[in-house]
C-alpha positions in Angstrom: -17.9 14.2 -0.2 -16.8 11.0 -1.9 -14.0 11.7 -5.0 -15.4 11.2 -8.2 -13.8 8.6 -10.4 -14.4 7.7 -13.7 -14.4 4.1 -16.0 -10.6 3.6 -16.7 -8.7 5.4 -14.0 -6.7 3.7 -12.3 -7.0 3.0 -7.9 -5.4 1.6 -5.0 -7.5 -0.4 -3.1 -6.9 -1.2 0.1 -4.5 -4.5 0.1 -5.9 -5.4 -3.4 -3.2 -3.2 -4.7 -3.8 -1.5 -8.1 -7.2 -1.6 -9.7 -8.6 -0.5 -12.6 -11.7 1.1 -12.9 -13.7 -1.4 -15.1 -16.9 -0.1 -15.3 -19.4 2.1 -12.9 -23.1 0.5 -13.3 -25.8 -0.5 -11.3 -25.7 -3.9 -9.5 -28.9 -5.9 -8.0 -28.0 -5.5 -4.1 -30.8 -7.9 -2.8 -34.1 -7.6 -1.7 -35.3 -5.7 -5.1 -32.9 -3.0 -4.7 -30.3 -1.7 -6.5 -27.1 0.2 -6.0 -24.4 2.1 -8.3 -21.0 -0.2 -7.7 -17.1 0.7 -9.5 -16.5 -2.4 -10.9 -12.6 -3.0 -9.9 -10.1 -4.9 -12.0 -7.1 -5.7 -9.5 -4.0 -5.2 -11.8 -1.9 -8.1 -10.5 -5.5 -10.5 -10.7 -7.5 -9.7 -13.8 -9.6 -12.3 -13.0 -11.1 -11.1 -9.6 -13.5 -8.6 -9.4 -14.1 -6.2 -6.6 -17.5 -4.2 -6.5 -17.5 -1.0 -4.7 -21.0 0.3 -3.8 -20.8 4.3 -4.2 -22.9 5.1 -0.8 -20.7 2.8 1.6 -18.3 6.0 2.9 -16.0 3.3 4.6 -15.1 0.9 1.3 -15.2 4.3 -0.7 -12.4 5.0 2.1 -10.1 2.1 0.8 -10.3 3.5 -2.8 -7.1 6.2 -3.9 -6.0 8.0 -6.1 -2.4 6.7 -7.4 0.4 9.3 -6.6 2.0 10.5 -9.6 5.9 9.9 -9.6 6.6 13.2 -7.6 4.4 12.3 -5.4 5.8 8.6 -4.8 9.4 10.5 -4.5 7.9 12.8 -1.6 6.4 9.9 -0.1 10.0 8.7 -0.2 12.0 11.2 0.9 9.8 12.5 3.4 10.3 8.9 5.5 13.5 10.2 6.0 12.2 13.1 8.7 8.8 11.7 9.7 10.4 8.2 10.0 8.4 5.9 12.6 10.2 5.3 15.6 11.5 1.2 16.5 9.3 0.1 19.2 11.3 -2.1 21.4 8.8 -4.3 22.7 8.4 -7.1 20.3 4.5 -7.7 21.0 3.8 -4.1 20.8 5.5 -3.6 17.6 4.2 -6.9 15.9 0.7 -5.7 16.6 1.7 -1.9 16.1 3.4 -3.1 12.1 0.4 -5.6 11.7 -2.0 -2.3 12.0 0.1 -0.7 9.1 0.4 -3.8 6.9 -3.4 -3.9 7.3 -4.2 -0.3 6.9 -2.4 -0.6 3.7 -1.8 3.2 3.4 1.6 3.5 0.7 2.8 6.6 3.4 2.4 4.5 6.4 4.0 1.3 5.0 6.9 3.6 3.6 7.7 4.9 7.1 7.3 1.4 8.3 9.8 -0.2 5.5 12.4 2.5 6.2 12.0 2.2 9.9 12.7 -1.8 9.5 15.6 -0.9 6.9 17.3 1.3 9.7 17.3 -1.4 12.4 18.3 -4.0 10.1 21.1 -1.8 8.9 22.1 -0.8 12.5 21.7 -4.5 14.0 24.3 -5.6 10.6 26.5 -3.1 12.2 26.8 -4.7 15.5 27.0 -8.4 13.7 23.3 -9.3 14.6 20.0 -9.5 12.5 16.3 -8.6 12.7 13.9 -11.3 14.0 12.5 -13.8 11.6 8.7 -11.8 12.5 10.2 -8.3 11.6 11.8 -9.8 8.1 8.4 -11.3 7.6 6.6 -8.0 8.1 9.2 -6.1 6.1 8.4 -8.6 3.1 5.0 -8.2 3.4 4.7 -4.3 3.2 7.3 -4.5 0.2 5.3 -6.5 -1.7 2.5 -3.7 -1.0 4.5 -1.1 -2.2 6.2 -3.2 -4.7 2.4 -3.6 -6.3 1.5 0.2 -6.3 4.9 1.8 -6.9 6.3 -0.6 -9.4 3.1 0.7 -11.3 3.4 4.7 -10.7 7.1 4.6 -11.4 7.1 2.3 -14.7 9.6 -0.4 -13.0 9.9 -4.0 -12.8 8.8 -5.3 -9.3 12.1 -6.3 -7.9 13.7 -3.3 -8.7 11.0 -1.0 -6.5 13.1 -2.0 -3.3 16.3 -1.1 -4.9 15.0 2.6 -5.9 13.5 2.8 -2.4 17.1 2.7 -0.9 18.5 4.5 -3.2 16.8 7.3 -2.6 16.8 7.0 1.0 20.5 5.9 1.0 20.2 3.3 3.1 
């Protein structure tokens, strides 16, 4: 059964980031009929809309609850045990990080930013760096983060990274 949500709460949706919950109403969906939408406010892009029809199970899917600060913190701290492993191939992991980065889950781009902070902090130790795809990829699920965490913990986006590390000390 779908989670109930209400006009005002807040969401993550999928790569959207932080929505609000602007309104719950019923929408014209073609051919005479109409269905019950949540009418989504993207923080970071008040002026786009997203409509959410109730009965589709899969975009319901892409709506979350936000994790309240502790939560965020366990989601932190618990990269450092179930950390996701380097994959050596570089095709494998491009497509295996472009699968995360598209899933947009805030666990599964957590693991994947601490598993890219690792090897860039054990390549730095043997006077190399990460390839200009892996930085790319690491940008990209920071700023994912950055948009749903920066929220949950009441900091300024550049700042989100720094509290990351910090708590992972890396």
């Amino acid at each position: 059964m779908a989670e109930a949500y209400r006009k005002g709460d807040y969401v993550s949706y999928s790569c959207s980031g932080v929505c609000r919950i602007d309104d719950i109403r019923q929408e014209s969906a073609g051919k005479g009929e109409t269905k019950t939408f949540y009418i989504l406010k993207p923080v970071a892009d008040p002026g786009s809309t997203i409509f959410v029809p109730t009965s589709s199970p899969v975009l319901l899917a892409k709506m979350q609850r936000l994790p309240n600060k502790e939560e965020a913190d366990g989601m932190i701290l618990a990269t450092k045990k179930d950390q996701m492993a380097w994959i050596d191939d570089r095709k494998v992991r491009a497509a295996a990080f472009q699968a995360v980065i598209k899933a947009c889950d805030l666990k599964e781009l957590l693991d994947l930013v601490a598993c890219i902070y690792q090897k860039r902090a054990d390549l730095a130790a043997k006077g190399k760096k990460l390839a200009a795809s892996d930085e790319s990829t690491l940008r990209r699920a920071e700023a994912l983060i950055e948009n749903e965490l920066s929220f949950v913990l009441q900091l300024k986006g550049d700042q989100v990274g720094a509290y990351i590390r910090e708590k992972l000390g890396i």
